[in-house]
N, C-alpha and C positions, 0 to 999 in steps of 0.2 A: 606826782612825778610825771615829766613830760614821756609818752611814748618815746623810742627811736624812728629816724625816720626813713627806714625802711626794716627789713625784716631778719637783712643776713647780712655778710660783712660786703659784699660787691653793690649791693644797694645802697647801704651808708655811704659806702667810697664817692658812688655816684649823686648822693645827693649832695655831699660836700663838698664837691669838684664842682656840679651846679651851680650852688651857695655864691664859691669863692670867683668864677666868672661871672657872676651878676652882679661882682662887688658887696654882695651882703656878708659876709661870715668868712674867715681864713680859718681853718681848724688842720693845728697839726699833729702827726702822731710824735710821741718823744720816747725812742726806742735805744736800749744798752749799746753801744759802739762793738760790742764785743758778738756778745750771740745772739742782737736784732731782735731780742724782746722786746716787746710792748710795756712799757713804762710809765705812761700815761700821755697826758697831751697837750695842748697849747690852744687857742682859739684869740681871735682877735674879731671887733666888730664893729663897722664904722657908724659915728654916732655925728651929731651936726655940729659946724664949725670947727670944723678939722681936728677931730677928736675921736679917738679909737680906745673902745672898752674892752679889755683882754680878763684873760681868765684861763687858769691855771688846774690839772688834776693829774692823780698819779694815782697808781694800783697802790698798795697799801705797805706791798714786802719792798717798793720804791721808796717810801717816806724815810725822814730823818737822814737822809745822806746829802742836802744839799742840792739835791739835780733837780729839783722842783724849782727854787733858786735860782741855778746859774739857767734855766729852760727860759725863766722868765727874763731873765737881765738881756741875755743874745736876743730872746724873740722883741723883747722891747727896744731893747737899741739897734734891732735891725728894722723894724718900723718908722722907727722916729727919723733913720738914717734916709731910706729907701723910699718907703710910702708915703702920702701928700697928709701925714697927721704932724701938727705942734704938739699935740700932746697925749699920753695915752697912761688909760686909767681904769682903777679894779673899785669895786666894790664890796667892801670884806667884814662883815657881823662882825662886833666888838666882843662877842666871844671865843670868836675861834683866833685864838692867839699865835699858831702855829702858822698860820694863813695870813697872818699881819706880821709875822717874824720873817715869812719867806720871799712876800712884797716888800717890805723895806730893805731887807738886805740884796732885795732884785733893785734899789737904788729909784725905791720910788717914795714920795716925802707924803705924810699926811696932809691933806687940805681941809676936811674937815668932819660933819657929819652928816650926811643926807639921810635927814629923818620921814618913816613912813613910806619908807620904800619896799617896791614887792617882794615878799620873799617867795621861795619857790611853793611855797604849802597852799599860794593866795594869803597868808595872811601876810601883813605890814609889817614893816623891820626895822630898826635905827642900820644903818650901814655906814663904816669908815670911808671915806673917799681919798683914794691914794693916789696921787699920779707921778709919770715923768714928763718932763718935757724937754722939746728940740732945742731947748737953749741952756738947759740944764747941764751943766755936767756930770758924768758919769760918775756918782761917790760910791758905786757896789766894786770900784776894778776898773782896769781898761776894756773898752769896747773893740771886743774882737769879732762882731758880726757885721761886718761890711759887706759878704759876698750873701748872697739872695739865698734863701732859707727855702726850703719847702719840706725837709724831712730833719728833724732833730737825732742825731746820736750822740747820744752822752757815755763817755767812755768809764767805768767806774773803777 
């Protein structure tokens, strides 16, 4: 497992604010609309030919309500609407089912399989490859993230 990249929460902040004016990393937090709990988060990361790999997590008493879901469909179609990507795309282990339930219903279509890919342990991994793209239409819902994102509240 990767270290954090710093030690306390004003370090992470600042290394992500970094990340994200260098253009390397966008990572957002995805907090209750209600009483601004941390709920998990969001991250996107520009990859070449205008392609962005996003990725998705949540605390745990977060799961099974959908807001992993609807985090992923706004952050992606505020991407695809907003930022300079045609397309943008997860990489999701053919076992975790619940992570390929909540990318497809985020309105992203299987493309295929990218075999022998890193997993986090170092060893190799078959990977599902899921994307959306700019020309795509929206089949999770209407796209309601037109205006510029930097902080997720999901009202529950």
């Amino acid at each position: 497992m990767e270290p954090l990249p710093a030690n306390d929460g004003e370090g992470v902040a600042a290394f992500f604010e970094e990340s994200r004016a260098a253009g390397e990393l966008l990572h957002l937090v995805i907090a209750d609309g209600r009483s601004d709990d941390y709920l998990g988060e969001v991250m996107l990361a520009p990859a070449e030919h205008r392609v962005g790999e996003v990725g998705c997590c949540l605390v745990p008493a977060a799961r099974g309500r959908g807001i992993a879901t609807e985090a992923l469909r706004l952050f992606s179609g505020w991407a695809l609407s907003t930022l300079p990507f045609d397309r943008v795309q997860a990489f999701v282990s053919p076992e975790n089912a619940a992570a390929l339930r909540m990318t497809e219903g985020a309105g992203f279509q299987r493309d295929g399989v990218f075999g022998n890919y890193p997993g986090s342990d170092g060893t190799r991994v078959d990977a599902i490859v899921l994307a959306r793209h700019r020309a795509t239409p929206n089949k999770a819902g209407p796209d309601r993230s037109r205006s510029a994102i930097f902080w997720f509240v999901i009202t529950l």
